[in-house]
C-alpha positions as CSV (number, residue, x, y, z in Angstrom):
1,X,-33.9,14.6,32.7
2,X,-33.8,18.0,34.4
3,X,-34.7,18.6,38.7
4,X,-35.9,22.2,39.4
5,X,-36.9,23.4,42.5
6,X,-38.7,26.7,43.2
7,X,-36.1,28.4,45.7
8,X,-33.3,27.3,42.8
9,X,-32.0,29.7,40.0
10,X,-30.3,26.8,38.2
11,X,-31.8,23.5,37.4
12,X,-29.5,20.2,37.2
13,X,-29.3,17.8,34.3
14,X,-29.6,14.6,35.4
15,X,-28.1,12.1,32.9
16,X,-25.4,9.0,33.4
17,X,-21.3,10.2,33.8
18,X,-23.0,14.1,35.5
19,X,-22.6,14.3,39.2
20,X,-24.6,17.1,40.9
21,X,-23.5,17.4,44.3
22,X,-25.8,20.5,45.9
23,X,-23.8,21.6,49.2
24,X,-26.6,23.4,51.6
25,X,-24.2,25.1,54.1
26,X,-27.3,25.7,57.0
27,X,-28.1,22.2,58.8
28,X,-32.1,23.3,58.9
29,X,-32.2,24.0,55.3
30,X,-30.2,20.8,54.5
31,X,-32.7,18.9,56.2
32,X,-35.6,20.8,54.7
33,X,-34.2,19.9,51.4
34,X,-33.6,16.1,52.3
35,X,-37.0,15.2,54.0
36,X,-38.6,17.6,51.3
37,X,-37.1,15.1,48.7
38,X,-37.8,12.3,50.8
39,X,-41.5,12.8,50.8
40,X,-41.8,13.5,47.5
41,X,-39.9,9.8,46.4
42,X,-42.8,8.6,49.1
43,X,-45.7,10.3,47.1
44,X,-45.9,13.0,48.9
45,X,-46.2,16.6,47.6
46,X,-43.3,18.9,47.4
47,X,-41.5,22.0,45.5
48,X,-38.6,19.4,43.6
49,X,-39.8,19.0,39.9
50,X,-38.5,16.2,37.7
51,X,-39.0,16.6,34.0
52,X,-37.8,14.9,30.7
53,X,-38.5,16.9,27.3
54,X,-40.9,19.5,29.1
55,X,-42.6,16.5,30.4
56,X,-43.5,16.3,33.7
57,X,-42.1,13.1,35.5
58,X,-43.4,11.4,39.0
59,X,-40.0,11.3,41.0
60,X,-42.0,8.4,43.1
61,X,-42.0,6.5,40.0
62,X,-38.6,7.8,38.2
63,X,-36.1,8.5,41.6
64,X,-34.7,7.0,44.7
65,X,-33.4,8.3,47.7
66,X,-30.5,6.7,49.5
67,X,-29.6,8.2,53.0
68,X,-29.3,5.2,55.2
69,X,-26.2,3.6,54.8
70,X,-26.3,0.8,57.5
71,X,-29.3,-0.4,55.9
72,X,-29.9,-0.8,52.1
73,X,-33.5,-1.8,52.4
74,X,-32.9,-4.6,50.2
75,X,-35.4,-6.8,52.3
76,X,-38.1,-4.6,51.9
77,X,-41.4,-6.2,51.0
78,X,-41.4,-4.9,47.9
79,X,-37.6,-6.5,46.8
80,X,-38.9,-10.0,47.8
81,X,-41.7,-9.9,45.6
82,X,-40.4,-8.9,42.8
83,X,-37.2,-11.0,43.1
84,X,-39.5,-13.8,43.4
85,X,-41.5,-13.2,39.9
86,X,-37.9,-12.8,38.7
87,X,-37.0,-16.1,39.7
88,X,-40.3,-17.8,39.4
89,X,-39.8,-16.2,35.9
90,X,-36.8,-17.8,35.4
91,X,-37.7,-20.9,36.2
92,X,-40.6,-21.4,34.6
93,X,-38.7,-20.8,31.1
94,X,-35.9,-22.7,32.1
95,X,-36.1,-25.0,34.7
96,X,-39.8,-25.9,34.6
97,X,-39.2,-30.0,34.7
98,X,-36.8,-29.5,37.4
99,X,-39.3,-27.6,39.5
100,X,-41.7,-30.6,38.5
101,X,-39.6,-32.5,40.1
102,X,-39.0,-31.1,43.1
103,X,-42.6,-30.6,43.5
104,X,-42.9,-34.7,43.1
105,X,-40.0,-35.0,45.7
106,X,-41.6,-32.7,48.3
107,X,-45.3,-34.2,48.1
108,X,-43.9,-37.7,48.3
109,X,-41.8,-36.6,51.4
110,X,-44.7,-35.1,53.1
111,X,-46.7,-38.0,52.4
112,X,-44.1,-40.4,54.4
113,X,-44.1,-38.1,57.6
114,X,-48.1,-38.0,57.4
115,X,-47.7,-42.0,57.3
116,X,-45.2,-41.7,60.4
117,X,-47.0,-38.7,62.5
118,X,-48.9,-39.4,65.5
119,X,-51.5,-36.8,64.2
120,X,-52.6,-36.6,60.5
121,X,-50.9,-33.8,58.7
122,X,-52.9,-31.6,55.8
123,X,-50.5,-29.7,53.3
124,X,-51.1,-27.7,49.9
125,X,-49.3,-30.8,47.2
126,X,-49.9,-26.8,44.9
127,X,-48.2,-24.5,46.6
128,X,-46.2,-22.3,44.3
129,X,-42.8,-21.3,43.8
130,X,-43.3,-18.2,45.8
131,X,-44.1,-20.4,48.5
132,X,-40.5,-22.4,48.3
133,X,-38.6,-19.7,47.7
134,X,-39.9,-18.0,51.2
135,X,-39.4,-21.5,53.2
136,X,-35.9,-21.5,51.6
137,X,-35.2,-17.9,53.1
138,X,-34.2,-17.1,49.6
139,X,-33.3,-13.0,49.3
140,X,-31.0,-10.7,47.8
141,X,-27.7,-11.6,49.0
142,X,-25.7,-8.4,49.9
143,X,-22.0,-7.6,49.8
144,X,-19.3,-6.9,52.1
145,X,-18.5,-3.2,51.9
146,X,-20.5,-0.4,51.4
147,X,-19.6,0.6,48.1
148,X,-20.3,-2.8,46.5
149,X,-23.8,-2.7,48.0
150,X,-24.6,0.6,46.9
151,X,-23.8,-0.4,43.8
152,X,-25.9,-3.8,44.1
153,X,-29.2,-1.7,45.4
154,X,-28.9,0.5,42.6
155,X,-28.6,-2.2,39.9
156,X,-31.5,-4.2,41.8
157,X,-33.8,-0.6,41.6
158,X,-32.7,0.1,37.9
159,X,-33.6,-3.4,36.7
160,X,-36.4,-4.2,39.0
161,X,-37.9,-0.5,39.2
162,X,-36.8,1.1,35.9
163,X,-35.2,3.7,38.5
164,X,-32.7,5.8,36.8
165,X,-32.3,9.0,39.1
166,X,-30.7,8.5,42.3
167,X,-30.6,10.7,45.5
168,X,-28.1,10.4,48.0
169,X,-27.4,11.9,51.3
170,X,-23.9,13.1,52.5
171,X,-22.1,10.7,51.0
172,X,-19.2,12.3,50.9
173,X,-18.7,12.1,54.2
174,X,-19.0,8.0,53.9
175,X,-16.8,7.0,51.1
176,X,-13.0,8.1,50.2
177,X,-12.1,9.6,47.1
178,X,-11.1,6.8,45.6
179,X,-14.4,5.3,46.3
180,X,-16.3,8.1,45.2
181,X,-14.2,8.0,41.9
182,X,-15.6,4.2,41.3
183,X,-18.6,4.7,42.2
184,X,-18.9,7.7,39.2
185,X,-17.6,5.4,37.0
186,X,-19.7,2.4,38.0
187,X,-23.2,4.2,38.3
188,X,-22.2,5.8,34.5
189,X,-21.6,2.4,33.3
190,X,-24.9,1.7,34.3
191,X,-26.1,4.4,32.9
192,X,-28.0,6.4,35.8
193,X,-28.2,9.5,37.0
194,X,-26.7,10.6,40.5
195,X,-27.8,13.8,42.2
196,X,-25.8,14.4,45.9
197,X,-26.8,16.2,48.9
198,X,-24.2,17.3,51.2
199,X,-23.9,19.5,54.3
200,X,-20.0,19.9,54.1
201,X,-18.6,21.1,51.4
202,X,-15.7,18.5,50.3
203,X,-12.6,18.6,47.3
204,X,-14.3,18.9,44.3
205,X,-13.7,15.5,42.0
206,X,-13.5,15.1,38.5
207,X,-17.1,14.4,37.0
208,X,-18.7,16.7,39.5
209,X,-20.9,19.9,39.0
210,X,-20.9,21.3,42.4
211,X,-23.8,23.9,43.6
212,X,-23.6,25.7,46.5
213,X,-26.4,27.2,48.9
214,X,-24.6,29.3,51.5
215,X,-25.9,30.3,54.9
216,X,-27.3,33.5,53.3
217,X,-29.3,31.2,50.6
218,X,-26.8,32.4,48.0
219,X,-26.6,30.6,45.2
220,X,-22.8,29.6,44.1
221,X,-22.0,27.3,41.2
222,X,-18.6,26.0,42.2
């Protein structure tokens, strides 16, 4: 895939194991570019163009942009419902007497504490799986530091999305070298693409095709 943008001379290639990091030196242009992006990932309109073979691709449908480290998103609406087709999926084709049985085990439970309640109790004896799952609080269970759950969101958005262009947002400034250095490796492994923003420029790492927009709007290719 390629990202083109009309104030760019250069477009980036956005393929598994190729790091663009684009450093925009002035903080309002940063931001430009960043909720610019952001809008366009939303649906919005916008100057970013993502194509594939002179094919034009929706980056609502193909990208995703990650700028809010604290919180991953991963309880989003649109996560639970489509981890719980996953699992309902799942279950069906492989644990569909068990569910049967649960189902069997629940109904005859409610029945007993309709027999024991001072007030007649009504309840759905065919409420789905979807329904369990949510009583359960069942949900995507995150990890402990930041660069396992990056990691985890981008596998969940890969193999529940079909997302395989990610945005991030200064995140340099949030993991080590070291970290960064995984996190190449890891994200080519899983074959995706990864396309950086950063105010600051940093010390350029192996794997990395740095572009710089200076305060003058010069355009440096490091």
């Amino acid at each position: 895939m390629k990202l083109a943008h009309f104030d760019f001379e250069n477009t980036f290639e956005i393929e598994a194991g190729r790091i663009n990091v684009l450093v925009v030196e002035s903080e309002e242009k940063f931001f430009g570019y960043c909720a610019e992006l952001f809008g366009q990932i939303g649906g919005a309109s916008g100057n970013f163009c993502l194509s594939d073979r002179e094919e034009m691709l929706s980056l609502s449908q193909r990208g995703a942009v990650i700028y809010d480290y604290f919180d991953l998103r991963f309880n989003e609406r649109r996560f639970q419902s489509k981890l719980y087709r996953e699992l309902q999926a799942v279950a069906e084709q492989n644990f569909l007497r068990e569910y049967q049985q649960l189902r069997e085990v629940l109904s005859d439970f409610l029945a007993k504490l309709n027999a024991e309640s001072e007030c007649p109790i009504d309840y759905n004896e065919d409420s789905g799986m979807t329904e369990l799952f949510k009583s359960f609080g069942v949900c995507i269970q995150q990890e402990e530091t930041l660069l396992d759950n990056l990691l985890l969101y981008m596998r969940v958005c890969e193999a529940f999305f079909g997302i395989k262009c990610f945005f991030l947002f200064n995140l340099k400034t949030v993991l080590t070298e070291r970290q960064l250095l995984d996190f190449y490796h890891e994200t080519e492994l899983m074959d995706v693409g990864i396309f950086l923003l950063e105010n600051v420029q940093k010390p350029k790492l192996k794997g990395e095709i740095v572009t710089i927009i200076d305060r003058d709007l010069c355009e440096i290719v490091a």
